[in-house]
N, C-alpha and C positions, 0 to 999 in steps of 0.2 A: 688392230691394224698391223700389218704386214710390213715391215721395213721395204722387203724385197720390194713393193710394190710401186716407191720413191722411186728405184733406179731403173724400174720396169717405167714408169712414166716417165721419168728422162732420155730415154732409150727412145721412146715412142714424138718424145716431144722433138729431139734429134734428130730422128731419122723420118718423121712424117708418115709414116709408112709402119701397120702392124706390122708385114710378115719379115721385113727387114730390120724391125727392131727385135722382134721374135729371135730372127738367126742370132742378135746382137747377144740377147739375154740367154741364148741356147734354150728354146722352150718353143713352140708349136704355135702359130699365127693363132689356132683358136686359145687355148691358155690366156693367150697374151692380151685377149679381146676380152677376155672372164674377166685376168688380174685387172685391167682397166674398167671395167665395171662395178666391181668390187671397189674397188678406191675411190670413183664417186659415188657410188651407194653411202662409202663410211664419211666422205666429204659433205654429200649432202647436195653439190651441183654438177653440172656434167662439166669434164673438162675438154674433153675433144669434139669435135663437131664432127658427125659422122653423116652429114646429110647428102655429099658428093662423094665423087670416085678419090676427092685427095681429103685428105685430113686435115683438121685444122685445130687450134688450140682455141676453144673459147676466151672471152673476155675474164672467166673465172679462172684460168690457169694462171698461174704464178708467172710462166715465161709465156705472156701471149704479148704480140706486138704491141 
């Protein structure tokens, strides 16, 4: 696992938003959508809900409401 990939999900779970967490972590909206898929491949569940236009943190995310 990727440390980077912690602060790339904190970024994302902060800002709601790939490409603004992208600018956040200086790295490219698509990257940023890889690292996040990556980190739940190695997790094992998905952590963001990508089924609408906004994002959202599933029940499996450590910071979901």
């Amino acid at each position: 696992m990727d440390h980077g990939w912690l602060e790339d999900f904190l970024a994302v779970a902060d800002c709601l938003h790939f490409a603004r967490a992208a600018e956040r972590r200086h790295v490219t909206q698509s990257a940023m959508s890889r690292r996040m898929q990556s980190l739940e491949t190695w997790v094992g569940v998905p952590l963001i809900s990508r089924d609408t236009h906004r994002l959202r943190l599933t029940n499996a995310s450590p910071r979901s409401p």
